[in-house]
PDB file with one MODEL, atoms N, CA, C and O in Angstrom:
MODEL        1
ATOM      1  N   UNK A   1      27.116  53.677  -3.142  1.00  0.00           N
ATOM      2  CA  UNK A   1      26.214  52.794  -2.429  1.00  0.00           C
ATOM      3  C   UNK A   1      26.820  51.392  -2.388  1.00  0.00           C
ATOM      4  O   UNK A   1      27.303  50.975  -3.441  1.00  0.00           O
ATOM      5  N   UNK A   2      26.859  50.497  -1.145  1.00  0.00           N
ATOM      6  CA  UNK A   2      26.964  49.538  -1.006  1.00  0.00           C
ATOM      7  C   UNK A   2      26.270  48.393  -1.385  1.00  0.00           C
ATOM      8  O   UNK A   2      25.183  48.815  -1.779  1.00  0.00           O
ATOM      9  N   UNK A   3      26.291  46.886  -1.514  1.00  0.00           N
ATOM     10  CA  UNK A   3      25.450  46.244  -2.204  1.00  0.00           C
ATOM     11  C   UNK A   3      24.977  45.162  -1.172  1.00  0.00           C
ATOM     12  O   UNK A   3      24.059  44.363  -1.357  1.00  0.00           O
ATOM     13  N   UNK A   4      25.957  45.302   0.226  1.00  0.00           N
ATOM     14  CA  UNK A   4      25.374  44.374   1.058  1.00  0.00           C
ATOM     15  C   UNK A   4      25.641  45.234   2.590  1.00  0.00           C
ATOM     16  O   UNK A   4      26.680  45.887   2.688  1.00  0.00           O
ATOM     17  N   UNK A   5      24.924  45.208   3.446  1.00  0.00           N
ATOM     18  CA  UNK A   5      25.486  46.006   4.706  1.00  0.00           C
ATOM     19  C   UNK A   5      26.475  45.473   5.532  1.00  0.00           C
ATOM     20  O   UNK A   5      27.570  45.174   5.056  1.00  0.00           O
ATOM     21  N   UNK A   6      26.214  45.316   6.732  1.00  0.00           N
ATOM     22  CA  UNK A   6      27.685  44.959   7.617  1.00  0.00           C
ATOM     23  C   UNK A   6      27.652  43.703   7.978  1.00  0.00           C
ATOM     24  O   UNK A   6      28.713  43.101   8.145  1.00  0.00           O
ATOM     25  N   UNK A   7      26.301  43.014   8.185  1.00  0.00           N
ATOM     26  CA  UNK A   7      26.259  41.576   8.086  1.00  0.00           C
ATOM     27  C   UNK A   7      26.228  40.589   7.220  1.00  0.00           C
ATOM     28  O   UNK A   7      26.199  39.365   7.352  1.00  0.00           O
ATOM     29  N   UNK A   8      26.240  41.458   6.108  1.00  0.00           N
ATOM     30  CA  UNK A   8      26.104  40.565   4.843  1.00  0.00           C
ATOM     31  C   UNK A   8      24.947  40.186   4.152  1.00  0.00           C
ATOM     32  O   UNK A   8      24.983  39.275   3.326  1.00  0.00           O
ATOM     33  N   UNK A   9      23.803  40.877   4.446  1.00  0.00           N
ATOM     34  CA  UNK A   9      22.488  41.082   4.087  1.00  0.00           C
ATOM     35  C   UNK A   9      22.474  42.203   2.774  1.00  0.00           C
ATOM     36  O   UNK A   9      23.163  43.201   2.563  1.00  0.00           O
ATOM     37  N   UNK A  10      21.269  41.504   1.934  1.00  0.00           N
ATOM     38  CA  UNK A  10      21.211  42.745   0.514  1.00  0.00           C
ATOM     39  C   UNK A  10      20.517  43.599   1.799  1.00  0.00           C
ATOM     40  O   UNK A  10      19.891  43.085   2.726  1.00  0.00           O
ATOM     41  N   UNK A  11      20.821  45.177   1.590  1.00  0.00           N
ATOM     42  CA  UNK A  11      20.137  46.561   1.842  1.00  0.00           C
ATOM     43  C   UNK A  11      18.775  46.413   1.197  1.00  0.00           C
ATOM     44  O   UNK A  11      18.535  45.759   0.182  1.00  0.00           O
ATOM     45  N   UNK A  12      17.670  47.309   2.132  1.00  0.00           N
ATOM     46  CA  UNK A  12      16.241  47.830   1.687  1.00  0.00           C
ATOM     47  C   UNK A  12      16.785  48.394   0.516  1.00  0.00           C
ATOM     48  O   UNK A  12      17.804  49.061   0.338  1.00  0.00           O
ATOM     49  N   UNK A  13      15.540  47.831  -0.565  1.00  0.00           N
ATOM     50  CA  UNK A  13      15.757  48.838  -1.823  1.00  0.00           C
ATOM     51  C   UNK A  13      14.551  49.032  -1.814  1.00  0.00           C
ATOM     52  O   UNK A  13      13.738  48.261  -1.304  1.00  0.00           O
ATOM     53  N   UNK A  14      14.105  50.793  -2.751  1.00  0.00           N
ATOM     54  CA  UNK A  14      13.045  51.135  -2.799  1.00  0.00           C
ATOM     55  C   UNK A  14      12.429  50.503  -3.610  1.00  0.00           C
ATOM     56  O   UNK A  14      13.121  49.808  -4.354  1.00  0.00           O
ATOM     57  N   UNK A  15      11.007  50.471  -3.800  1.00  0.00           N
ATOM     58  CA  UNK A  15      10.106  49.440  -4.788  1.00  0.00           C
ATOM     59  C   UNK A  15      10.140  50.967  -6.124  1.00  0.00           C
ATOM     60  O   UNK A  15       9.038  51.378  -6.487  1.00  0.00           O
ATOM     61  N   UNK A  16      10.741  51.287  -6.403  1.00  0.00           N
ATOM     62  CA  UNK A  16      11.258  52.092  -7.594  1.00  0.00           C
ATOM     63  C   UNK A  16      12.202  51.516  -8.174  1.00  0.00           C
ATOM     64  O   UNK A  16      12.297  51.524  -9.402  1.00  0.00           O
ATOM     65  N   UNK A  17      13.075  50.908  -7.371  1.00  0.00           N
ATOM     66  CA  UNK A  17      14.555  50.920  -8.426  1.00  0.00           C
ATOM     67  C   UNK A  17      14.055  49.409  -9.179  1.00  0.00           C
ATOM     68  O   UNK A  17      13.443  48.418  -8.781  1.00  0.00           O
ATOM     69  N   UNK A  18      14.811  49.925 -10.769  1.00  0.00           N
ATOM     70  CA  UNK A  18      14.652  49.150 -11.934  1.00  0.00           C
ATOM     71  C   UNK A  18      14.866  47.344 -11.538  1.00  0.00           C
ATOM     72  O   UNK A  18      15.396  47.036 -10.471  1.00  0.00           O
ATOM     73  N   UNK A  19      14.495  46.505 -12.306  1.00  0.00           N
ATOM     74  CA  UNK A  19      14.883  45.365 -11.986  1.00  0.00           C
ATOM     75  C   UNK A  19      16.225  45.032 -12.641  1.00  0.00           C
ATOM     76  O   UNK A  19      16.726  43.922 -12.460  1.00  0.00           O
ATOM     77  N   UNK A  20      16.915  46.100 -13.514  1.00  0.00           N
ATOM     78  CA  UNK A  20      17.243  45.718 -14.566  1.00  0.00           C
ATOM     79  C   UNK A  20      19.082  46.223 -13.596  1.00  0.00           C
ATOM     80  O   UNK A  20      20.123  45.582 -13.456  1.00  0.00           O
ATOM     81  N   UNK A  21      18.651  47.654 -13.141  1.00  0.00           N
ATOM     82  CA  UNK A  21      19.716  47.883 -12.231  1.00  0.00           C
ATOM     83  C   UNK A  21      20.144  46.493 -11.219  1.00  0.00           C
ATOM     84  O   UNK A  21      21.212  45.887 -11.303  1.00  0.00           O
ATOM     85  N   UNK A  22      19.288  46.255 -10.490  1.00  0.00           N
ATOM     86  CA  UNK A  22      19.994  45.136  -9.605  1.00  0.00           C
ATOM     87  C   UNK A  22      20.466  43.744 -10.450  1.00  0.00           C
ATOM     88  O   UNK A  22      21.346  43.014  -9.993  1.00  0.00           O
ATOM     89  N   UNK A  23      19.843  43.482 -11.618  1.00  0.00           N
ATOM     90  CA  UNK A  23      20.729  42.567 -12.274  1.00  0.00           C
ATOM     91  C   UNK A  23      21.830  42.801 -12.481  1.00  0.00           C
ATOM     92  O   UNK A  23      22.470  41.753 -12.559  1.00  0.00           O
ATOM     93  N   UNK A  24      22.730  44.115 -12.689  1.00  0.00           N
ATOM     94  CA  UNK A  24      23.702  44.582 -13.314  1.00  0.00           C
ATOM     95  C   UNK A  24      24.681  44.400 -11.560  1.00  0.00           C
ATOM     96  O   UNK A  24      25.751  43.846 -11.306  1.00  0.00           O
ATOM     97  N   UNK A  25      24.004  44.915 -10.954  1.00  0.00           N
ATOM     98  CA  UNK A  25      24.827  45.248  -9.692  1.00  0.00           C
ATOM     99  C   UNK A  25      24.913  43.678  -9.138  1.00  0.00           C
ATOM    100  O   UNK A  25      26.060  43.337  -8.848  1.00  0.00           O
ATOM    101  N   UNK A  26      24.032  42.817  -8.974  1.00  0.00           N
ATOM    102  CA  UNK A  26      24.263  41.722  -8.614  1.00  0.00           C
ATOM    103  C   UNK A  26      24.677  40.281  -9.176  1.00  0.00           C
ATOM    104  O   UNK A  26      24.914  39.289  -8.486  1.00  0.00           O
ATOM    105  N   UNK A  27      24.716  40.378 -10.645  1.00  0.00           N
ATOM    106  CA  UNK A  27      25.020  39.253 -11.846  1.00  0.00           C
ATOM    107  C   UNK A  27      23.738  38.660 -12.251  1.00  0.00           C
ATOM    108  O   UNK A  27      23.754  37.914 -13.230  1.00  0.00           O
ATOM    109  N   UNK A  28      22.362  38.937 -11.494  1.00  0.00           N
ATOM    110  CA  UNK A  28      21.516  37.982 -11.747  1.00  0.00           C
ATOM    111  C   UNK A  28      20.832  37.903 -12.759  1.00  0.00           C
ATOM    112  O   UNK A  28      21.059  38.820 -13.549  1.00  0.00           O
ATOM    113  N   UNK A  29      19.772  36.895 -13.206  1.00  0.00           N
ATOM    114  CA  UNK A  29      19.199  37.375 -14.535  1.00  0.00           C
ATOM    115  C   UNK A  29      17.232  36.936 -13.550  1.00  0.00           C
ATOM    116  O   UNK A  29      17.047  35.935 -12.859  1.00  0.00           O
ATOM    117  N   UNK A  30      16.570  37.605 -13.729  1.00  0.00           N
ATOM    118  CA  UNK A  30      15.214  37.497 -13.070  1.00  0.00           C
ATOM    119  C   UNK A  30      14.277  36.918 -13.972  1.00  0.00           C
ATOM    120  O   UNK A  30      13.286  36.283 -13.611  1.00  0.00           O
ATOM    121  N   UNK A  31      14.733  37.235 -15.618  1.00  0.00           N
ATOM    122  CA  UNK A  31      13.817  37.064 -16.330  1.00  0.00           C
ATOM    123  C   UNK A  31      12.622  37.214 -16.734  1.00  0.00           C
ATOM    124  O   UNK A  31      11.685  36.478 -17.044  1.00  0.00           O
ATOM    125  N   UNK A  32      12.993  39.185 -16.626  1.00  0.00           N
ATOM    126  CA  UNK A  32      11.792  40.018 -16.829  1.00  0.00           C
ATOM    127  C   UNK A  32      12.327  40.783 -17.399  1.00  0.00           C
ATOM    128  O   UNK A  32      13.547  40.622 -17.385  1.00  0.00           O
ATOM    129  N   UNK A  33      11.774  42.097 -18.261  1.00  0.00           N
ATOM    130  CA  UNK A  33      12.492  43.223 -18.468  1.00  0.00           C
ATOM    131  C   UNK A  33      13.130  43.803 -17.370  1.00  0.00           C
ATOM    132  O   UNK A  33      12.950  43.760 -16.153  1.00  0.00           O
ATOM    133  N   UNK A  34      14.231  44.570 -18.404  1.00  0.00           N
ATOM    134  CA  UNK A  34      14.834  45.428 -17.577  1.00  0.00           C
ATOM    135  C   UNK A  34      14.295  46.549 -16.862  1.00  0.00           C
ATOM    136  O   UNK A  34      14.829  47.027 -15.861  1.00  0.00           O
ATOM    137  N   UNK A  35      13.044  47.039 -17.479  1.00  0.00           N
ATOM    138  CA  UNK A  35      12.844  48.542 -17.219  1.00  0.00           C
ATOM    139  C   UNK A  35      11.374  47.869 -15.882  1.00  0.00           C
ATOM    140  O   UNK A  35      10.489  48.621 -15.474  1.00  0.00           O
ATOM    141  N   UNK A  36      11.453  46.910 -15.613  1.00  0.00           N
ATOM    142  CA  UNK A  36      10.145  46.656 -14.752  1.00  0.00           C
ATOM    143  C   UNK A  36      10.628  46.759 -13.260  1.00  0.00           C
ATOM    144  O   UNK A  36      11.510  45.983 -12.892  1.00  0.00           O
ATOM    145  N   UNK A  37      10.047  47.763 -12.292  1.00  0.00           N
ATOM    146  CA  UNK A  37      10.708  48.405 -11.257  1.00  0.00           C
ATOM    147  C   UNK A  37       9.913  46.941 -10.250  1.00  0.00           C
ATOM    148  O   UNK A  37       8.937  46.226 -10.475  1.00  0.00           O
ATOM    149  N   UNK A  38      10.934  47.007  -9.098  1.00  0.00           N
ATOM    150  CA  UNK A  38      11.240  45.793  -8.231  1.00  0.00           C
ATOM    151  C   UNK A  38      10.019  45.770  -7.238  1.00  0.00           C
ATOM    152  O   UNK A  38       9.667  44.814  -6.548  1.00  0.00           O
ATOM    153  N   UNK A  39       9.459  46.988  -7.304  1.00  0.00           N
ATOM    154  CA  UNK A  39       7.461  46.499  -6.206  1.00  0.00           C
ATOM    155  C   UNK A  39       6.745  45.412  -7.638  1.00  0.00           C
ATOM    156  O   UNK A  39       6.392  44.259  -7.389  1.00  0.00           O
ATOM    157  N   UNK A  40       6.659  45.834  -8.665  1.00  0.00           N
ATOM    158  CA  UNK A  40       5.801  44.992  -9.509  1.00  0.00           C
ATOM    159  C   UNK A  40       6.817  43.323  -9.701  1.00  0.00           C
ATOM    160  O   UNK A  40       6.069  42.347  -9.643  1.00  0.00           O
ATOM    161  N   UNK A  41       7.769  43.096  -9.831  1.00  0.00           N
ATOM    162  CA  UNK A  41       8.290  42.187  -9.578  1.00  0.00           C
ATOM    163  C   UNK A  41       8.453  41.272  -7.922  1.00  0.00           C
ATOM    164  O   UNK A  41       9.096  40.224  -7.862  1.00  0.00           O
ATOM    165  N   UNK A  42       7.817  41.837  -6.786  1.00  0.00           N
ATOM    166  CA  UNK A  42       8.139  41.248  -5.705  1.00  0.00           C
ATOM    167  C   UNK A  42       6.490  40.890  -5.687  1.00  0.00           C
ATOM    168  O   UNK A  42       6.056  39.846  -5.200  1.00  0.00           O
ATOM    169  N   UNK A  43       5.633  41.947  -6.309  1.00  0.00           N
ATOM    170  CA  UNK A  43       3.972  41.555  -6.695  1.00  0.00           C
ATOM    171  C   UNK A  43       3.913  40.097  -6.935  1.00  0.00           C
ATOM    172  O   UNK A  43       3.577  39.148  -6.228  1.00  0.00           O
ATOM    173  N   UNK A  44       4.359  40.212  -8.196  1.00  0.00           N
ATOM    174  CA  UNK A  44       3.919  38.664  -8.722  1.00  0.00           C
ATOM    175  C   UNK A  44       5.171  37.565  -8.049  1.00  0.00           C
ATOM    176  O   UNK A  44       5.414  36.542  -8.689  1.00  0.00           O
ATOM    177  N   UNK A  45       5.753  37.775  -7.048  1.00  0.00           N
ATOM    178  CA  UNK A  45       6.261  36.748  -6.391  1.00  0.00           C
ATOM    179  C   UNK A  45       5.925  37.103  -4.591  1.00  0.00           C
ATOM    180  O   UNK A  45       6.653  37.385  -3.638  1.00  0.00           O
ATOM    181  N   UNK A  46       4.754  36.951  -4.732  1.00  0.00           N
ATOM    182  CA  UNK A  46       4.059  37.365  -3.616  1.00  0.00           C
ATOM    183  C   UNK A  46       4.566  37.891  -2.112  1.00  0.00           C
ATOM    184  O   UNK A  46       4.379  37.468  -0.971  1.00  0.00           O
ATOM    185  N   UNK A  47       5.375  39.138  -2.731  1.00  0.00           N
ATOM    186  CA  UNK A  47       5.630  39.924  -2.207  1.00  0.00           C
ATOM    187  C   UNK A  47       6.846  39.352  -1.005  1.00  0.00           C
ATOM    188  O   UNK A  47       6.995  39.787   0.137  1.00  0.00           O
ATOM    189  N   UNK A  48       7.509  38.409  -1.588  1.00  0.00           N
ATOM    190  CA  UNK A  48       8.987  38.062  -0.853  1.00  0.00           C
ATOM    191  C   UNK A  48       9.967  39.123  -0.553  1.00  0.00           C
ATOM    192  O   UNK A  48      10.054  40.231  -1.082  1.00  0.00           O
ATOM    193  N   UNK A  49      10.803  38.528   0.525  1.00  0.00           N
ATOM    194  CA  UNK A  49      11.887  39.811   0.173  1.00  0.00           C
ATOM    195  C   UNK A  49      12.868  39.891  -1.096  1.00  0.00           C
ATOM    196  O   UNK A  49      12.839  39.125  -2.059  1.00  0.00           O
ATOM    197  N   UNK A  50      13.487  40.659  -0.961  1.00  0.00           N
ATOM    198  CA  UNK A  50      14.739  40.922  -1.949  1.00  0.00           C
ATOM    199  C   UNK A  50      15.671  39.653  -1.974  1.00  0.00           C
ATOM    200  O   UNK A  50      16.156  39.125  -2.975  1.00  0.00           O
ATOM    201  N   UNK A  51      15.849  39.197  -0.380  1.00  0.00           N
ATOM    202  CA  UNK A  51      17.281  38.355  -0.034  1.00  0.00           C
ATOM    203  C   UNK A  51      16.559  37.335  -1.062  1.00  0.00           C
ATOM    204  O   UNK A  51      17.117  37.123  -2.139  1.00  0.00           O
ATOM    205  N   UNK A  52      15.292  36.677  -0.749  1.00  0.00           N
ATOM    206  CA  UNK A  52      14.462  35.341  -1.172  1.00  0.00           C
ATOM    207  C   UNK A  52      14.661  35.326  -2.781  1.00  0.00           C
ATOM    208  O   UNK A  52      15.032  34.398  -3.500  1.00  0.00           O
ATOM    209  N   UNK A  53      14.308  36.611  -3.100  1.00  0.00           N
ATOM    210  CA  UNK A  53      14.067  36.639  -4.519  1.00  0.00           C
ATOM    211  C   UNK A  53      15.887  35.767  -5.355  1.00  0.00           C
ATOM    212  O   UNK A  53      16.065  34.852  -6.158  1.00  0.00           O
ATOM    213  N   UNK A  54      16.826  36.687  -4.596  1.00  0.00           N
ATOM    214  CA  UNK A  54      17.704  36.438  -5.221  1.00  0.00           C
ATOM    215  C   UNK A  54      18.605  35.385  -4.267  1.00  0.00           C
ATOM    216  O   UNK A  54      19.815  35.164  -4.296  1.00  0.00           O
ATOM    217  N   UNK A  55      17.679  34.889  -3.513  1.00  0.00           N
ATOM    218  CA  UNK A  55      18.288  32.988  -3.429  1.00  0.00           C
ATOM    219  C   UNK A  55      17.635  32.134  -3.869  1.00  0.00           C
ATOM    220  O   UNK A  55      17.889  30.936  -3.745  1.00  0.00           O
ATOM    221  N   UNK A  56      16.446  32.727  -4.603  1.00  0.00           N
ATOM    222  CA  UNK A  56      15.959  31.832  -5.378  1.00  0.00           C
ATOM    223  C   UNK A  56      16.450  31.439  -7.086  1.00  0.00           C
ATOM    224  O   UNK A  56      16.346  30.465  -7.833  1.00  0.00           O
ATOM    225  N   UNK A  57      17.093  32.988  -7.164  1.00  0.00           N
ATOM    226  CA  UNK A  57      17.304  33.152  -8.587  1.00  0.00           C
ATOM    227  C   UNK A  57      19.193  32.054  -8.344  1.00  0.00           C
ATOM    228  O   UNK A  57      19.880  31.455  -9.172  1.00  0.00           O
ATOM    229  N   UNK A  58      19.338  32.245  -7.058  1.00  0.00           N
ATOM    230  CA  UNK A  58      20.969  31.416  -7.421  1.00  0.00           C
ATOM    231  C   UNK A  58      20.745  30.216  -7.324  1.00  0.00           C
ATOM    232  O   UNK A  58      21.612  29.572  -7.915  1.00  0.00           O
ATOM    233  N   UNK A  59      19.679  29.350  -6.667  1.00  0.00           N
ATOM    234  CA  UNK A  59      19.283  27.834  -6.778  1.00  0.00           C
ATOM    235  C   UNK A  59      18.806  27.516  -7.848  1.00  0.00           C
ATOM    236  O   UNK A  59      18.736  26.289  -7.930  1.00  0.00           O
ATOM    237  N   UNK A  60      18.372  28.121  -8.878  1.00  0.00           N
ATOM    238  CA  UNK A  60      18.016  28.099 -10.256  1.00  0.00           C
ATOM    239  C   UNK A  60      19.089  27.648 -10.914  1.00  0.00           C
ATOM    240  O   UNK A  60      19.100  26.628 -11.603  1.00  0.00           O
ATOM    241  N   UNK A  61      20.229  28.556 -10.683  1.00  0.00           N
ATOM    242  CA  UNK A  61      21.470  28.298 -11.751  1.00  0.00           C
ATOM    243  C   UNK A  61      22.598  27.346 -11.160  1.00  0.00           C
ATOM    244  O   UNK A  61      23.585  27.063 -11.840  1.00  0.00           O
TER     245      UNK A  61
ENDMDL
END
């Protein structure tokens, strides 16, 4: 599996996969457990996308 498609956009991920996986695949740190799957994490960030989540997490650092 790829980690960005042909334009350079993160891919749909299912609201299953771990939060803990895309830290690993992407460097980031979210600052949640690992085992907390990515619908309950996009929940309490009211339901942003993926890209948002993790341009938010790189303006952080």
């Amino acid at each position: 599996m790829r980690s960005r498609n042909e334009n350079g956009r993160y891919r749909y991920k299912r609201g299953e996969t771990l939060v803990g996986n895309l830290e690993k695949r992407y460097g980031s740190d979210f600052g949640v457990r690992s085992d907390m799957k990515l619908e309950m994490l996009r929940r309490q960030h009211e339901e942003q996308p993926l890209t948002q989540l993790f341009k938010e997490q790189q303006d952080k650092q």
